[in-house]
C-alpha positions in Angstrom: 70.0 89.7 198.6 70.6 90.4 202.2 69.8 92.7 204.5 72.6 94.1 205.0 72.5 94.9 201.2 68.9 95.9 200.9 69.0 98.4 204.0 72.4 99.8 202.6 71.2 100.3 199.3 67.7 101.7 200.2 67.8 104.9 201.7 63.8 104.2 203.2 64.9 101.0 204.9 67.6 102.2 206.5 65.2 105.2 207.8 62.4 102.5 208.9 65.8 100.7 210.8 66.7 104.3 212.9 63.0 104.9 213.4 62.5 102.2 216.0 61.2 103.4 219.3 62.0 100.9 221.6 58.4 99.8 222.1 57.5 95.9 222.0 59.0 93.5 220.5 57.4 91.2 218.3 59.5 88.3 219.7 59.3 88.5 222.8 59.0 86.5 226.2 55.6 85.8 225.5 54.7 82.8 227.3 56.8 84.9 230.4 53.6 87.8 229.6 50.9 85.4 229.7 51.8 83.7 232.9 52.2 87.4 234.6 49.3 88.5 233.1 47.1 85.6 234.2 48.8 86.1 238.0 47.8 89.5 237.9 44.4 88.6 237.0 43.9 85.8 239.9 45.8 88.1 242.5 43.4 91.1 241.3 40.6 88.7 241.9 41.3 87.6 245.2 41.6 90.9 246.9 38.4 91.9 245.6 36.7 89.1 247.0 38.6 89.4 250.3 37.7 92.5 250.6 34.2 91.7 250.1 33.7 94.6 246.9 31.7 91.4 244.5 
């Protein structure tokens, strides 16, 4: 069975299918979010200690 045949023949599926928000992916870029996130994280940390705040 596909899923083309399941979501066609299941009225619920094809709901769940239309209900998507647009929010995160599952399969995403994440190695892409890691490396930003880490960056952010350095960058953060060196403008506190610049700034002399730790």
């Amino acid at each position: 069975m596909t899923l083309h045949a399941t979501t066609a023949d299941d009225p619920r599926a094809l709901a769940e299918l239309r209900a998507r928000t647009g929010g995160p992916q599952d399969d995403g870029p994440r190695l892409l979010e890691h490396v930003l996130g880490w960056t952010l994280v350095v960058v953060l940390a060196m403008l506190v200690t610049q700034v002399g705040l730790l």
